[in-house]
C-alpha positions, 0 to 999 in steps of 0.5 A: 210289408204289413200282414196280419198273421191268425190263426185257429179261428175253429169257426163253427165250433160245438160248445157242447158244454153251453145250452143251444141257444147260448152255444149258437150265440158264441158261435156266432160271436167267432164270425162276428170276430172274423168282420173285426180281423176283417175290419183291422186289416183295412184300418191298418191297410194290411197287404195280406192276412195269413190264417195259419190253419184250424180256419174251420173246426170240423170237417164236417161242418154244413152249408149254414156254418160255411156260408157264414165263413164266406160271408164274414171272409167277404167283409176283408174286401180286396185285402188277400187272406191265405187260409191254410189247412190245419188239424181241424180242417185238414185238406182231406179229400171233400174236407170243408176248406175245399167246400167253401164258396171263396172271395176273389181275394181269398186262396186255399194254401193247400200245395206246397209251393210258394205263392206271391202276396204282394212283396212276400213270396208265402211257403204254406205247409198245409196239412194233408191228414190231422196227424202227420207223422213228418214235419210239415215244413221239411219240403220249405227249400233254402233261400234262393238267389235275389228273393224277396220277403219269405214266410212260412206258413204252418200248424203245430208245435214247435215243442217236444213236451214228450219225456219218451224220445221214442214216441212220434209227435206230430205235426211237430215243427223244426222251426230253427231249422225253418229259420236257418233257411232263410225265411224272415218269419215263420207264422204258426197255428195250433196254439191257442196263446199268443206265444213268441218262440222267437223274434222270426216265429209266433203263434197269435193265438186264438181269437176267440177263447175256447177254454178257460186254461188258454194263456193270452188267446183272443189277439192277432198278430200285426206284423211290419217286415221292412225287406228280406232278412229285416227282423220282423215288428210283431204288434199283438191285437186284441180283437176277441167279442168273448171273455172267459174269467177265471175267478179264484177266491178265499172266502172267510167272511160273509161281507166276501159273499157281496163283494162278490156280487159287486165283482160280477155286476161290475163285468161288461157284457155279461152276456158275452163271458164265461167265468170258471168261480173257484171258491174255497174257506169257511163261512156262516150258513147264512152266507152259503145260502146267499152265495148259493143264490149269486150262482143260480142267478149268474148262470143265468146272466153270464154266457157260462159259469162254472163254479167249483164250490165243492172247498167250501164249507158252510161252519153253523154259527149261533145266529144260522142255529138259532134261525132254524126253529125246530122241536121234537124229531126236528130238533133232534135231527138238526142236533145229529147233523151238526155233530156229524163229521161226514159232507153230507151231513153239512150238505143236508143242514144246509138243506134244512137251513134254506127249505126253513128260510124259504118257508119263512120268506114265504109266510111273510 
């Protein structure tokens, strides 16, 4: 059997952090990302899909967010696609999975019973609230006598990363204890990098990035099980439309400014990424002001820029000092500034520096 195993697709998500009209745009992007799954699985000629929860990322989500699932889920043509209730999406009473206008092709794994897709009998262990205090997977039985291929389909973790032994965790998943019972895979959601627990339990991680700290997301898992107790063949897929960036740089000379700017002309659809920029070092006056400009005119062109510039200092050099023709108050202002030794001071000559190279500009 071949499936393609997702999960935490969290379409319809808020982006709060993005203007409306680049926030509407990627979300838009993770439909576009559910065609291509939709698209891989026919290329690949998938048995099945298994979305192993956060299909939606609210409950609350309106008819313009879940017309547009079931349109993209409508691209998987007669492929079978298993969607299952996570934290996100719980199946609560008129949550939004139950909501959903579905495909032929497509079936809720909201009861804890195990349903035919093609070779495989699936175990969904959906979730009934966001939290749940028991495992989810405790009610998965022992195999039985002359089954086929079994798998497990669950969301949350699989590690205790709490040090207080008393503290309930949930959605917390036994999954040694799911594989001892026989099933020859397990196909978890929640975590949003591809993460391999062991050789019969992953997580394919998010396929589109939600934030920038997210290890190895925007892939789906192809998985080949040749027949019951066969180890599985996990083949990692990307298929993301985004890309986030996290760029970390030590600045100490002013040529580093324009190597920059190469570095981000040279990204594909710019539209399409979000870069976090840490910059941190010394440099001239001149340089601060140019770097200063890259991030104005880059917010603009990338989806997202973040940049964290706060580890930078901006050092007056000769040539920043002599550019700035000042006299009298003036002159004496800039004297005060450069000896000061508190930020704002820096900031403040930087003002100075820039108002001054902007007048000049201007004038000519």
């Amino acid at each position: 059997m071949r499936f393609i195993h997702t999960a935490d697709w969290q379409l319809g998500l808020k982006l709060r952090y993005l203007s409306p009209e680049r926030a509407a745009q990627l979300r838009l992007l993770r439909f576009q990302t559910v065609r291509a799954i939709g698209a891989l699985a026919r290329e690949l000629r998938a048995d099945a899909v298994l979305v192993a929860g956060d299909v939606l990322d609210d409950n609350a989500l309106g008819r313009d967010a879940l017309q547009q699932t079931s349109d993209a889920l409508g691209s998987f043509g007669d492929i079978p696609v298993g969607l299952l209730p996570g934290n996100h999406d719980a199946a609560t009473e008129g949550g939004a999975l139950t909501r959903l206008e579905l495909p032929p092709n497509v079936r809720l794994l909201v009861t804890r019973e195990p349903i035919r897709f093609g070779e495989a009998l699936i175990y969904p262990c959906p979730l009934y609230r966001r939290h749940e205090t028991e495992d989810p997977t405790r009610w998965l039985p022992e195999r039985a006598a002359g089954e086929g291929i079994r798998i497990a389909v669950a969301h949350g973790g699989v590690i205790n990363f709490s040090s207080d032994a008393e503290r309930v965790v949930p959605n917390l998943i036994d999954a040694d204890r799911v594989i001892a019972k026989g099933f020859d895979y397990l196909a978890l959601g929640d975590w949003h990098g591809t993460f391999r627990y062991s050789a019969r339990a992953w997580y394919p991680g998010a396929p589109e990035p939600t934030r920038f700290k997210e290890t190895a997301p925007g892939a789906v898992l192809v998985v080949d099980i040749d027949g019951p107790g066969s180890e599985p063949r996990v083949q990692r897929r990307q298929v993301a439309q985004t890309q986030w960036l996290t760029l970390d740089r030590d600045i100490t000379e002013d040529a580093q400014v324009a190597e920059l700017r190469s570095e981000l002309e040279a990204l594909p659809e710019r539209s399409q990424t979000l870069v976090h920029l840490q910059v941190r070092g010394t440099v001239s006056m001149a340089a601060r002001d140019m770097l200063d400009a890259l991030v104005r005119e880059y917010r603009e062109r990338l989806a997202y820029l973040d940049a964290d510039l706060d580890a930078l200092v901006a050092q007056p050099r000769p040539e920043d000092l002599a550019a700035m023709t000042a006299e009298g108050f003036m002159a004496a202002g800039v004297e005060r500034l450069q000896s000061g030794t508190d930020a704002a001071d820096a900031d403040a000559l930087q003002l100075l520096y820039r108002l001054q190279r902007e007048t000049s500009d201007a004038a000519a």
